[in-house]
C-alpha positions as a printed NumPy array, in Angstrom:
array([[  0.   ,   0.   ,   0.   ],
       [  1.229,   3.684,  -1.089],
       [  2.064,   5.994,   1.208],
       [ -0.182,   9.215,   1.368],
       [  0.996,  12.763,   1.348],
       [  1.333,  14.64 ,   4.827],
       [ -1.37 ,  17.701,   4.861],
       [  0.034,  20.759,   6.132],
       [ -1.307,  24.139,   6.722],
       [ -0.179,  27.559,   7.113],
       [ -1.566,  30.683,   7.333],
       [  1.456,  33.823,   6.398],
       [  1.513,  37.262,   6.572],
       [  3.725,  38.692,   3.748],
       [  4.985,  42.026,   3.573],
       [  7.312,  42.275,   0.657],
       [  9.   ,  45.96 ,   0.846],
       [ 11.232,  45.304,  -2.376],
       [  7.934,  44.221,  -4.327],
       [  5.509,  46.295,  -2.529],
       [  3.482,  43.235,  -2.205],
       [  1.242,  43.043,   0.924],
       [ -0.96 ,  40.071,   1.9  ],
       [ -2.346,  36.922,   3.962],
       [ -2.652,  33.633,   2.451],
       [ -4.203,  30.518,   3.89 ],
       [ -1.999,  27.722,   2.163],
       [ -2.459,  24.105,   2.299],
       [  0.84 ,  22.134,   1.7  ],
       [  0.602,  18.497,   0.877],
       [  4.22 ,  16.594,   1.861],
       [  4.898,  13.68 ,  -0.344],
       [  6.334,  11.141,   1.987],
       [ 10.026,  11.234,   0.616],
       [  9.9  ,  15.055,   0.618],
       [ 12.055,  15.802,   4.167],
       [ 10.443,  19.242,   5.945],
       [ 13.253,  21.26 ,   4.823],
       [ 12.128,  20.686,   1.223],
       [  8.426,  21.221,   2.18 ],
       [  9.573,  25.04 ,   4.303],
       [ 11.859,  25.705,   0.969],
       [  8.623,  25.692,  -1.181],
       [  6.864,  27.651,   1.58 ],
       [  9.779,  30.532,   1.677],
       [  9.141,  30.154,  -2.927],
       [  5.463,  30.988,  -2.27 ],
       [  6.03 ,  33.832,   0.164],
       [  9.159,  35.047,  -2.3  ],
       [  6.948,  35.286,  -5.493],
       [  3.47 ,  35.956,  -3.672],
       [  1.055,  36.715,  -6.002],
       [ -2.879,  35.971,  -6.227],
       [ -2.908,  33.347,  -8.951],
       [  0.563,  31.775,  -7.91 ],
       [  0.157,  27.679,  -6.903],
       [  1.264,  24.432,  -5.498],
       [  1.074,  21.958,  -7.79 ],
       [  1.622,  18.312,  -7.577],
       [  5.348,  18.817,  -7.388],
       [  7.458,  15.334,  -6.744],
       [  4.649,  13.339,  -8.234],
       [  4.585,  15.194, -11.291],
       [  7.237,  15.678, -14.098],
       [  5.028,  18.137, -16.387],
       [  4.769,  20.558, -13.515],
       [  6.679,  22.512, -11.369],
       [  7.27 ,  23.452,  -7.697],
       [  4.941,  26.152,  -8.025],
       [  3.406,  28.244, -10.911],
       [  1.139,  31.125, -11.965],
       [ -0.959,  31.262, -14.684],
       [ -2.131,  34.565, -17.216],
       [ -5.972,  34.697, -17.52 ],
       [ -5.583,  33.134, -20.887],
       [ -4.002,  29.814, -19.925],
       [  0.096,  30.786, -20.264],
       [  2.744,  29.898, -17.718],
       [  3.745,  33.293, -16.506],
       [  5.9  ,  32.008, -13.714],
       [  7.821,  28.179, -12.921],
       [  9.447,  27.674, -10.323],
       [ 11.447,  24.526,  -9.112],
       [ 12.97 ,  24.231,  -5.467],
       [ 16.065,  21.942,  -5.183],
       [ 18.768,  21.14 ,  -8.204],
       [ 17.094,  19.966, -11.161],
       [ 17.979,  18.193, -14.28 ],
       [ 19.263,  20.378, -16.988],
       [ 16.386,  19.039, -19.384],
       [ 13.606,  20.289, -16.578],
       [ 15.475,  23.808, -16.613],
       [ 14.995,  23.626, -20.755],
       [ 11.219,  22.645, -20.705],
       [ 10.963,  25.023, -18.074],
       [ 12.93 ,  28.113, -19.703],
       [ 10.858,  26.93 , -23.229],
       [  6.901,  27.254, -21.532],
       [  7.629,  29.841, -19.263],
       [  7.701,  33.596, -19.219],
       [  9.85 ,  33.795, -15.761],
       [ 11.657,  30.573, -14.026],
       [ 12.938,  30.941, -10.974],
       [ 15.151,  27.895,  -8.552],
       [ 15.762,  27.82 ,  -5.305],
       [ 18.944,  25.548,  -5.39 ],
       [ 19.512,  24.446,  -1.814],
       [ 22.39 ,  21.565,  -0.631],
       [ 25.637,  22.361,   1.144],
       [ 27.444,  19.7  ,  -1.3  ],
       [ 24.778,  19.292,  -4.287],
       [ 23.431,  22.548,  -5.207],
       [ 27.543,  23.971,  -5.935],
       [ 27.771,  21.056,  -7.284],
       [ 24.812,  21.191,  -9.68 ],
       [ 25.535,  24.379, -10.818],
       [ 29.318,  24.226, -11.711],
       [ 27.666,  21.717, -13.892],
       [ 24.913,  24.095, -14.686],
       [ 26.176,  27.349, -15.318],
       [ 27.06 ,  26.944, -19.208],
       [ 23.344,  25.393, -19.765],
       [ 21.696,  28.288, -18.017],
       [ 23.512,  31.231, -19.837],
       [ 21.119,  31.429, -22.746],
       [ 17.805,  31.374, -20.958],
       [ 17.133,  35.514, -20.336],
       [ 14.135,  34.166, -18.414],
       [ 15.924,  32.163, -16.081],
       [ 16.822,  33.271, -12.067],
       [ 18.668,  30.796,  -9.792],
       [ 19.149,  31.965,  -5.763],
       [ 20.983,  29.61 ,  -3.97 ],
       [ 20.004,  29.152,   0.33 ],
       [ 22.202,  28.473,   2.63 ],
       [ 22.463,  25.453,   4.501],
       [ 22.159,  26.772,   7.908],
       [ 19.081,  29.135,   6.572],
       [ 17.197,  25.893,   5.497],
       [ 17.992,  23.914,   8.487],
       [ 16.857,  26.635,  10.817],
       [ 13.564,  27.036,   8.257],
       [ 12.886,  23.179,   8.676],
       [ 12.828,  23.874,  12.16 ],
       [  9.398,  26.088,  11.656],
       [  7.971,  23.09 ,   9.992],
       [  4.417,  21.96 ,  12.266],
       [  0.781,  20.508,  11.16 ],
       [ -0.434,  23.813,  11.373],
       [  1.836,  27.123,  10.808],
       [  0.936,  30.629,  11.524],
       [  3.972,  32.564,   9.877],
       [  4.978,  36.072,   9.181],
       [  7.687,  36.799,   6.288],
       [  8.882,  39.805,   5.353],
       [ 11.442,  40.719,   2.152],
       [ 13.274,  44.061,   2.246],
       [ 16.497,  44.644,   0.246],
       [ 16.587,  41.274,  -0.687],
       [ 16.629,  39.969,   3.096],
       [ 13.703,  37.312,   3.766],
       [ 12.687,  36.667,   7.539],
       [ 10.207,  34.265,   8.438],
       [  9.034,  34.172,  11.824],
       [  6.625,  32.044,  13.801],
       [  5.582,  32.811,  17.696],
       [  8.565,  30.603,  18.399],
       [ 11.583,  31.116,  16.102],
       [ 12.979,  33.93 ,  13.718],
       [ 15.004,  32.896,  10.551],
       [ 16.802,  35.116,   8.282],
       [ 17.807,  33.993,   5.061],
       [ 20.112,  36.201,   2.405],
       [ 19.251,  33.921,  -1.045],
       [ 22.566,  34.041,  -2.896],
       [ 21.867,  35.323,  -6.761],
       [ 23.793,  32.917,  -8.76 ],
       [ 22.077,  33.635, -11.884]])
């Protein structure tokens, strides 16, 4: 018998200063059971990062059509892909080739520098492509806000994110690689 997904949910206040973006969401985050909490928080901090009104999960690991996240135009386009983690150089293409905007989050101590030394020559001729690497400590601490039921704040000024909970404070400086 298959495992089932982990339900999640999290209420976040956003107040993004460098986007002028202002807003509450009431999310509801479904954790495929090999996807570890700091994978499942990364995604999180991606929705927060790009908040916008049409922007959503999708089906993510169970899915190789889709990405991470995305956001649609009125008319049916992808406006927006974004992937969390180090993906293949073929996902990057398909991505770069239906999208307006992509955008990773490469995360990994050892992987993610890794990945992109491998990478970097690929992603040169896709305008539309953005990759921000987190630090490892960042994520760890941001797995750490990981519960059932999350009531978050996150706020984004000069391209500083802090997510807080009633508990914990994280700061995370995403590293612009591309």
């Amino acid at each position: 018998m298959a495992l089932k997904a982990t339900i999640f949910k999290a209420r976040i206040q956003i107040a993004d200063m460098d986007r002028e973006y202002y807003g509450e969401h009431h999310l509801t985050l479904a954790r495929h059971p090999s996807e570890t909490d700091e994978r499942m928080m990364i995604r999180l901090l991606a929705f927060a990062h790009n908040a916008h009104e049409q922007l959503e999960f999708t089906r993510g690991l169970s899915s190789d059509d889709e990405a991470d996240l995305w956001r649609h135009s009125l008319s049916g386009e992808i406006e927006q892909w974004i992937e969390v983690g180090v993906p293949a150089d073929d996902r990057v293409r398909k991505a770069c080739n239906r999208a307006r905007a992509v955008r990773v989050y490469a995360y990994g101590q050892r992987t993610a520098p890794v990945w992109w030394q491998k990478m970097a020559s690929v992603c040169e001729r896709f305008d539309n492509l953005e990759v921000c690497f987190l630090p490892a400590d960042a994520c760890a601490a941001l797995a750490q806000l990981a519960d059932r039921s999350m009531d978050l704040s996150v706020t984004i000024q000069d391209g500083h994110i802090w997510v807080s909970s009633d508990k914990h404070n994280v700061e995370i400086v995403p590293e612009t690689w591309k």
